[in-house]
C-alpha positions in Angstrom: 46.6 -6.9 44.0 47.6 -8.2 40.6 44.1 -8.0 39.4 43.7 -4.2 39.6 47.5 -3.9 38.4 46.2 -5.7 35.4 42.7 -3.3 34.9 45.4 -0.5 35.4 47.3 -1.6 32.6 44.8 -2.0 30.7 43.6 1.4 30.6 46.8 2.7 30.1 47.4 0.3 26.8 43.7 1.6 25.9 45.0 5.2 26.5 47.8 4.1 23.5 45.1 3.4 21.3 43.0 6.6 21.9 46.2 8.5 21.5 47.0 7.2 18.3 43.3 7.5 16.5 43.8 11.3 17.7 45.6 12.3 14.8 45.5 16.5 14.0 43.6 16.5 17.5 46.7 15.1 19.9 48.3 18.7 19.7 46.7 21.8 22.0 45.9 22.2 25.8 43.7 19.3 25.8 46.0 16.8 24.7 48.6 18.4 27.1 45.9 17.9 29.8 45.2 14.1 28.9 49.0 13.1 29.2 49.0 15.0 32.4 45.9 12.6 33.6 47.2 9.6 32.4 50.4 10.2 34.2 48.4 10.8 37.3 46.1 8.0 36.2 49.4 5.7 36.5 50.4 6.8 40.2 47.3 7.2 41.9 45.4 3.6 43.6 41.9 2.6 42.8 40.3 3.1 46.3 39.2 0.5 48.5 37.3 0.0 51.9 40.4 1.2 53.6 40.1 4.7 52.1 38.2 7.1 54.4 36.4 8.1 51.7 35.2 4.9 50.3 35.0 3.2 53.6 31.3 1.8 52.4 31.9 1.3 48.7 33.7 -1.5 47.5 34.6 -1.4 43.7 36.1 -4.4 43.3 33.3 -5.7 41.1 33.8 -2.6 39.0 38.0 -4.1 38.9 36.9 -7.6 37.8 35.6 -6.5 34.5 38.1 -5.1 31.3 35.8 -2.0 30.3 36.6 -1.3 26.9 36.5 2.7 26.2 33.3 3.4 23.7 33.6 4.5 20.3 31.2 6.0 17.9 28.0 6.6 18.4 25.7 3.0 17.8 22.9 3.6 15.1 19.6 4.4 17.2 16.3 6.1 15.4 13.8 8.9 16.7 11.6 6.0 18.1 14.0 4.4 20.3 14.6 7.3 22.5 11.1 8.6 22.1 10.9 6.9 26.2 13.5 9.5 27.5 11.6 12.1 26.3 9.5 14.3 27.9 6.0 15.3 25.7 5.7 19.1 28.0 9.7 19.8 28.2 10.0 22.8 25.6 13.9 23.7 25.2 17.1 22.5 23.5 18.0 18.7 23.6 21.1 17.1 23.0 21.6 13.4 22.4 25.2 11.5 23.2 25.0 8.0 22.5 27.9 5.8 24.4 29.0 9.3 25.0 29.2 10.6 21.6 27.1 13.7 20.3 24.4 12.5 17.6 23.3 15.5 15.9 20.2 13.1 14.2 18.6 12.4 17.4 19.4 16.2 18.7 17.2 19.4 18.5 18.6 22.5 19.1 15.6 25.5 19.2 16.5 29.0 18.2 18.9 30.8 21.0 19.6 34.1 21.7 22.8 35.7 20.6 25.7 34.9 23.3 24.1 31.5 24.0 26.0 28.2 23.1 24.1 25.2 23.6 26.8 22.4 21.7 28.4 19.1 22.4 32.1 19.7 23.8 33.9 18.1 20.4 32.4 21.1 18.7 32.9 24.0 21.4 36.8 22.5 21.1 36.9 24.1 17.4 34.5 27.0 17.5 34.6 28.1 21.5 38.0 27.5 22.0 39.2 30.0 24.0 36.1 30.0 26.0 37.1 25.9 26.7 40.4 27.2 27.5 39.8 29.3 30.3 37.8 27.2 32.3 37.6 23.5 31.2 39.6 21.4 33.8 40.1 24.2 36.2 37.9 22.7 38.9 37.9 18.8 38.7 40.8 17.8 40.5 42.4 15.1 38.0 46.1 15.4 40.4 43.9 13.5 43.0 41.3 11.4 41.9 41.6 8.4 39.8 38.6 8.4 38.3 38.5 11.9 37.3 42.3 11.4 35.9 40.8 8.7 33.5 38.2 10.9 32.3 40.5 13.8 32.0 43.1 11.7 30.1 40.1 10.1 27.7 38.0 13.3 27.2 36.3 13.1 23.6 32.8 14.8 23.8 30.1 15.8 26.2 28.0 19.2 26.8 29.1 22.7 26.4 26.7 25.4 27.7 27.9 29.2 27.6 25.5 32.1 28.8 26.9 35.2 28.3 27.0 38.1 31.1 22.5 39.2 31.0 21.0 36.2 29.2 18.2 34.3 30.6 16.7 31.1 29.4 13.4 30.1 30.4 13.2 26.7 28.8 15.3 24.1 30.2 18.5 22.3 28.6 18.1 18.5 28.2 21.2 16.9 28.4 20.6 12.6 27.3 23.4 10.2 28.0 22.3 7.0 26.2 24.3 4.1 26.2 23.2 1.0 24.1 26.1 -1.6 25.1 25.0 -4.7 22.4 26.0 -7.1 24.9 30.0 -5.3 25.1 31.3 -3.7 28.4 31.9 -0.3 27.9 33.4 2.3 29.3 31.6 5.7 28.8 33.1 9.0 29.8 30.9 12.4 28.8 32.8 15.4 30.0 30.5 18.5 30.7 31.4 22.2 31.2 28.8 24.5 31.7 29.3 28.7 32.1 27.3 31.0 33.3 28.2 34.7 32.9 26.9 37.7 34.8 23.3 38.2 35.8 22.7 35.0 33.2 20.2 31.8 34.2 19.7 29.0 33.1 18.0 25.4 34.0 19.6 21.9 32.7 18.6 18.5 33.1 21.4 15.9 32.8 19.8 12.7 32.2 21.2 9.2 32.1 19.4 6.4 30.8 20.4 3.0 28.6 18.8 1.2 26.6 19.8 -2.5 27.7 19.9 -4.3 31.4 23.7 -4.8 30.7 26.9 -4.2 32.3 28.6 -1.4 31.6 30.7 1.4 33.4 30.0 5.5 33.1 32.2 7.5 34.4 31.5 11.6 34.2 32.6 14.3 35.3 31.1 17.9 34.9 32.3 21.3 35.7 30.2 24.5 36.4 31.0 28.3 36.7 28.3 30.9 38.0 29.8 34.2 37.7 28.0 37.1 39.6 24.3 36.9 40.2 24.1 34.2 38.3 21.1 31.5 38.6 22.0 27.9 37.9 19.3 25.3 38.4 20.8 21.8 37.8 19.1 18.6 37.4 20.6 15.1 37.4 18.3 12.2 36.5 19.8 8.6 36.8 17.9 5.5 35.6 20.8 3.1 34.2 20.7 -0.7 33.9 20.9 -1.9 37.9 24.1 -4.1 36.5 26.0 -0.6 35.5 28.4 1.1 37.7 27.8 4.6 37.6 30.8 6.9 39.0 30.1 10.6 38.9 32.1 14.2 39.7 30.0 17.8 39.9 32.6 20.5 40.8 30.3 23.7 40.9 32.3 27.4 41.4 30.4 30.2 42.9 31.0 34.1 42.1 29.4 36.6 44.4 25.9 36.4 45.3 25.4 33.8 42.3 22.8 31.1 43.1 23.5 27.4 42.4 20.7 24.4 43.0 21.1 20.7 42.4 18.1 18.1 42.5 20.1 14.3 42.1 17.9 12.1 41.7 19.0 8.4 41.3 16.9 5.5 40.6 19.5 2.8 38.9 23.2 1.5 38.5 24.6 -1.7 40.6 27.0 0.7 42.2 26.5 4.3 41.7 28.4 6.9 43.5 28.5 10.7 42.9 31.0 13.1 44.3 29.4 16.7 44.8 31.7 20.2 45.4 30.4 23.5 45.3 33.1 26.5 46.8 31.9 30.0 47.4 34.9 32.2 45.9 33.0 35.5 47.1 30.0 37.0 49.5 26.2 36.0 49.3 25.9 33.4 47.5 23.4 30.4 47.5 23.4 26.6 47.1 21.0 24.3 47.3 21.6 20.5 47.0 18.6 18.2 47.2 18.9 14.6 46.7 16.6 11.8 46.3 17.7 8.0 46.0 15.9 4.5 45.5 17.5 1.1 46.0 16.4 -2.2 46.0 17.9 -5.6 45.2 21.7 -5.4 46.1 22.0 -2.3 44.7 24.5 0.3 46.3 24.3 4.4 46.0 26.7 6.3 47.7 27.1 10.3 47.4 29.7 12.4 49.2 29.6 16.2 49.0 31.5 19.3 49.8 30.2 22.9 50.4 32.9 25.1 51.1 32.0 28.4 52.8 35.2 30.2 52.1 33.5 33.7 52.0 31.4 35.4 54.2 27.5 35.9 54.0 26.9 32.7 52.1 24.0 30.3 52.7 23.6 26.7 52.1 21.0 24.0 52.7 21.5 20.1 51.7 19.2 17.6 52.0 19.3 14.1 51.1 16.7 11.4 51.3 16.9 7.4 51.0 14.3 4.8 50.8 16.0 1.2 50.7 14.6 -1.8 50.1 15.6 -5.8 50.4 19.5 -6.1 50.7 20.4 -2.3 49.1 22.8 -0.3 50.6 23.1 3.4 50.9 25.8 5.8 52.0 25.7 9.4 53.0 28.9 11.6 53.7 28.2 15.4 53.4 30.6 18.0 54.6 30.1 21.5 55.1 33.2 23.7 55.8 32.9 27.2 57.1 36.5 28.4 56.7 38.2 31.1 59.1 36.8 34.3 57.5 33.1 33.1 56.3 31.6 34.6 58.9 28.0 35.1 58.5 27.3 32.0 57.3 24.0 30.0 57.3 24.3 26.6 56.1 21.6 23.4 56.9 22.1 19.4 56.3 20.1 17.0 56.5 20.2 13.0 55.7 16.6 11.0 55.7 16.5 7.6 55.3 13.7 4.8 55.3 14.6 1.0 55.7 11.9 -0.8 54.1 13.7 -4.1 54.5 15.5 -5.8 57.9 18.4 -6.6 55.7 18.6 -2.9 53.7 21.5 -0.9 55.4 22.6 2.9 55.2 25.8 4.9 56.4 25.1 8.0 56.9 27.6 11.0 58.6 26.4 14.7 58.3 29.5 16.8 58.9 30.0 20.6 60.2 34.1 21.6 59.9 33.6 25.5 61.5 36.1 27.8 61.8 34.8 31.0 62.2 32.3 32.1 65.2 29.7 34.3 63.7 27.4 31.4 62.0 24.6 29.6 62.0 25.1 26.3 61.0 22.8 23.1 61.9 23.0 19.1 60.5 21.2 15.8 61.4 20.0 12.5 60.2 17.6 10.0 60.8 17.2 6.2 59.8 13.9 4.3 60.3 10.6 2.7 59.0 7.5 4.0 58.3 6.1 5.8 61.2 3.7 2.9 62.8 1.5 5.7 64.0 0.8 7.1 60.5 0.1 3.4 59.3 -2.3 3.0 62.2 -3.9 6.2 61.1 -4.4 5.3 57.4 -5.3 1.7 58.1 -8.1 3.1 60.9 -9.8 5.1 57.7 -10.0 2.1 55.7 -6.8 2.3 53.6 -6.0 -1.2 52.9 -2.2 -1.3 54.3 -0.2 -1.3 50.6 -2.0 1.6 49.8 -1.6 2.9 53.1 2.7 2.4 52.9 2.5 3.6 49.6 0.6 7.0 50.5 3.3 7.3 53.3 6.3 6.8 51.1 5.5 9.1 48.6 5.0 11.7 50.9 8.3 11.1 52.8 10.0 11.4 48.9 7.6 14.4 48.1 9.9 17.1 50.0 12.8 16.8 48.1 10.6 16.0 44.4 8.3 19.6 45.1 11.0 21.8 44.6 12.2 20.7 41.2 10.7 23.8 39.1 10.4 22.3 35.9 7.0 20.9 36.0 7.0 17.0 33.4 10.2 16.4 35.3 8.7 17.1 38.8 5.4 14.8 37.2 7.5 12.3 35.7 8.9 11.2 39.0 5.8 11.7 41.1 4.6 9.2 38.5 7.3 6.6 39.2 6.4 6.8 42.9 3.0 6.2 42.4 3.6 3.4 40.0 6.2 1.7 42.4 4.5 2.7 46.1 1.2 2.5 44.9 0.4 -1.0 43.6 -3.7 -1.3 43.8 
């Protein structure tokens, strides 16, 4: 107990330090908004495996470790992200570095007029108002002590605005690169992304580091779709297996506006990501598709929230797990049909492959309905490979790795083929083959 009273502390001491190196930028809403977080910081508990919530998930390795919160940008070149990169992506990219925006490494293509494509520093002096009016509106800081420290350290991250009728065919590459020189971090991009009326858009947030070290990212991103708009969103996790990776996507949906998520999550020691998209009006769409890989001792735990609280709204989650020696996986998705959304149509599913005796998965699917006029369906499944498909295979002449890896890959394939951005959906087919298929 004293241990995590002294980590406590020691955030707060930090947060007297951050405050201080503010200077002109401790006054506005923001800074009104961090010493509201910090004071919620202060009251709320770091959760443990007596939490519902966290039941699975034990932090207590994050506790043990004095993350100290990241300043400036380190000095990287062209050629040492050149790996992250992808040869066919066309589109903006922006480069944070330890969670700082580095114009150097960054290119921004020509956009059309009423597009801002900008790190959130910048949006806080020439978007202001726009920052004002939704930026902390949906991540519940009062609540959550992770978000709290976020919201009470918020520096810089991603803006993205698309004004009421804009469409952008290229997609927005978003790279969180942290390069840790052998200190433990903390690193805390804040995101907030807008789409107007009729607008779409496609972003890829991407998370990547450049050492096998241990570190601790914490993000948190907001998203807005107004009416009819189209947001495609793409998460893309590959951090050092020794990082902890603890994550917060609060999504808003207008009327008949159409959100998709496609989390895909590869590294991190413990990595959990907290998912909630709320319909606010009739017909709209989400999608959330999730794929994970473990091995070693890593743990990945996701828990997400759809909130049917209009009528005539459809949703459809699925998440799939392959798990290898003594990894661990957890699985708690919730789907809430309120009192009014009647109408509704919402689908959940949770997949899961055990590739080792010792690998272990939670998984609990669950349907909260209060209205009578739906159509609502979840389920999961745990298990190995299908010992009649290996038969099959092995009866052709597959020799058996070939045979598990052919199997594997297509088990992961359902959630990978509908990513829509083709050298994303290519990269990770890639990694499959590479990691499945070893002759």
């Amino acid at each position: 107990m004293n241990e995590v009273l002294d980590i406590k502390n020691w955030y707060l001491e930090n947060f007297k330090g951050f405050e201080n190196s503010l200077n002109g930028a401790s006054s506005g809403f923001i800074h009104q908004l961090r010493k509201k977080a910090i004071r919620s910081f202060e009251d709320l508990n770091f959760p443990t495996t007596h939490d519902e919530e966290w039941k699975y998930t034990n932090i207590a390795p994050l506790l043990m470790h004095n993350f100290i919160p990241s300043g400036k940008a380190t000095n990287l070149s062209k050629g040492d992200i050149t790996k992250f990169l992808f040869d066919d992506l066309n589109g903006s990219l922006l480069v944070f570095v330890n969670g700082y925006y580095v114009n150097e490494l960054s290119d921004l293509r020509n956009l059309p007029k009423g597009v801002v494509v900008q790190n959130f520093a910048s949006a806080l002096k020439e978007n202001y108002s726009i920052v004002q009016k939704y930026y902390g509106k949906y991540a519940d800081y009062k609540n959550h002590i992770f978000t709290a420290l976020s919201t009470a350290f918020i520096k810089d991250g991603a803006f993205i605005y698309v004004s009421d009728g804009k469409i952008l065919n290229d997609p927005i590459h978003l790279l969180f690169i942290t390069s840790t020189k052998n200190d433990k971090i903390l690193v805390q991009p804040r995101n907030l992304f807008v789409a107007g009326k009729n607008s779409q858009f496609k972003i890829l947030e991407h998370y990547v580091s450049l050492d096998e070290d241990t570190y601790f990212t914490n993000s948190v991103t907001e998203i807005f779709t107004d009416e009819n708009a189209i947001v495609d969103h793409i998460k893309l996790q590959e951090e050092s297996k020794k990082a902890f990776h603890i994550a917060r996507m609060e999504v808003n949906q207008e009327k008949s506006s159409n959100f998709t998520s496609h989390l895909i999550s590869l590294g991190g020691g413990i990595a959990r990501n907290d998912i909630n998209s709320r319909f606010n009006d009739e017909g709209g769409e989400c999608m959330l598709n999730g794929l994970f890989l473990t091995s070693g001792t890593q743990l990945f735990d996701v828990h997400s929230m759809i909130d049917h609280a209009k009528p005539l709204c459809n949703s459809h989650e699925h998440y799939k797990g392959i798990l290898d020696d003594k990894s661990r996986g957890v699985f708690n998705g919730k789907v809430m049909v309120r009192r009014d959304a009647q109408k509704t149509n919402a689908f959940q599913e949770n997949n899961n492959i055990l590739l080792s005796t010792e690998a272990l998965i939670n998984t609990k699917p669950q349907l909260e309905i209060f209205a009578d006029d739906v159509k609502c369906s979840h389920g999961a499944t745990i298990g190995q490979l299908d010992a009649d498909s290996m038969f099959y295979l092995k009866s052709r002449g597959i020799p058996e790795d070939i045979a598990r890896g052919i199997l594997i890959h297509a088990f992961a394939s359902d959630v990978i083929k509908y990513i829509k951005i083709d050298p994303i959906r290519n990269y990770l087919e890639n990694i499959l083959e590479n990691k499945f298929n070893k002759n």
